[in-house]
C-alpha positions as CSV (number, residue, x, y, z in Angstrom):
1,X,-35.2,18.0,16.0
2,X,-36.1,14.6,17.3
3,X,-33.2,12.4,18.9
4,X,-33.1,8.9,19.7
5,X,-31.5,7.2,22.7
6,X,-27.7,8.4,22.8
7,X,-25.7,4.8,21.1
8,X,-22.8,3.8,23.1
9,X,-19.8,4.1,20.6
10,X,-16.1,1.8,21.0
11,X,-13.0,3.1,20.8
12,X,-11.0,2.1,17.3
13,X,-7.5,1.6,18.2
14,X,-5.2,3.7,16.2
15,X,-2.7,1.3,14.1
16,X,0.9,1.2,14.6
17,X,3.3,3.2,12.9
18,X,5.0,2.3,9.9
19,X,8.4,0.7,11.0
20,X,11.8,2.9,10.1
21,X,12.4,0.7,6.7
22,X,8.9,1.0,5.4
23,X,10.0,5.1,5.4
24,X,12.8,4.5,3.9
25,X,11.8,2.6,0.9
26,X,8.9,4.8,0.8
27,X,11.5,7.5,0.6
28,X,13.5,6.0,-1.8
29,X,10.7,5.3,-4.1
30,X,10.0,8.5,-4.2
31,X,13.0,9.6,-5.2
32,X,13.6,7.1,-7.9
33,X,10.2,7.4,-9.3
34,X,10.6,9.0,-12.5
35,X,12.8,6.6,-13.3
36,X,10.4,3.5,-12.1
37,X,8.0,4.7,-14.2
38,X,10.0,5.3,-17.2
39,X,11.2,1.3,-17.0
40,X,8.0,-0.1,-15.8
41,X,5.0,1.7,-17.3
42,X,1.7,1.0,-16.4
43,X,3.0,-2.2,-14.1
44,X,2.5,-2.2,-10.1
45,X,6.3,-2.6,-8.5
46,X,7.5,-4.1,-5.2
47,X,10.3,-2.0,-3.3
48,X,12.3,-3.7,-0.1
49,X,15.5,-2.7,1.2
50,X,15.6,1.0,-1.4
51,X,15.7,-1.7,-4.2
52,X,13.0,-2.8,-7.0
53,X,12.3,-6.7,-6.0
54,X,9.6,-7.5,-8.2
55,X,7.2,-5.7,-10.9
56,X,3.9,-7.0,-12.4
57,X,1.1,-6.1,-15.1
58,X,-1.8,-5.0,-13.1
59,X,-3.6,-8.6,-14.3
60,X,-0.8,-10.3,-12.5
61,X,-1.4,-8.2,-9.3
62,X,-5.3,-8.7,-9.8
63,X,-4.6,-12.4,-9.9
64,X,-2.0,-13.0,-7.2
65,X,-4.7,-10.8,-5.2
66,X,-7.5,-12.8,-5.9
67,X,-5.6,-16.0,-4.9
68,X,-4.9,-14.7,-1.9
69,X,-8.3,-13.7,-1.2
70,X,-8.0,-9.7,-0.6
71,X,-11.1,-9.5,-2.6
């Protein structure tokens, strides 16, 4: 086996962990999910504070994405 010079390699920091609410809406969606579903079928949902804030077609969330650059 042939082998090249060794490359240096960086360290990637690990991110932070999710913060105590994320969890808990995370949680709470979870729990609630069969319900979500059932009321908003095929449609990409927004959870804050263990509520539903905000639910969209996936065009409007390919859209709103779009604007805001994330592709």
């Amino acid at each position: 086996m042939i082998r090249g010079p060794k490359k240096e390699t960086k360290e990637i920091p690990l991110p932070s962990p999710a913060s105590k609410e994320y969890w808990e809406d995370s949680d709470w969606a979870l729990e609630h999910s069969s319900e979500i579903s059932r009321k908003y079928p095929n449609q990409c949902v927004a959870i804050a504070d263990k509520k539903l804030e905000k639910q969209e077609s996936d065009e409007g969330i390919k859209e709103a994405s779009l604007k805001a650059g994330f592709f």
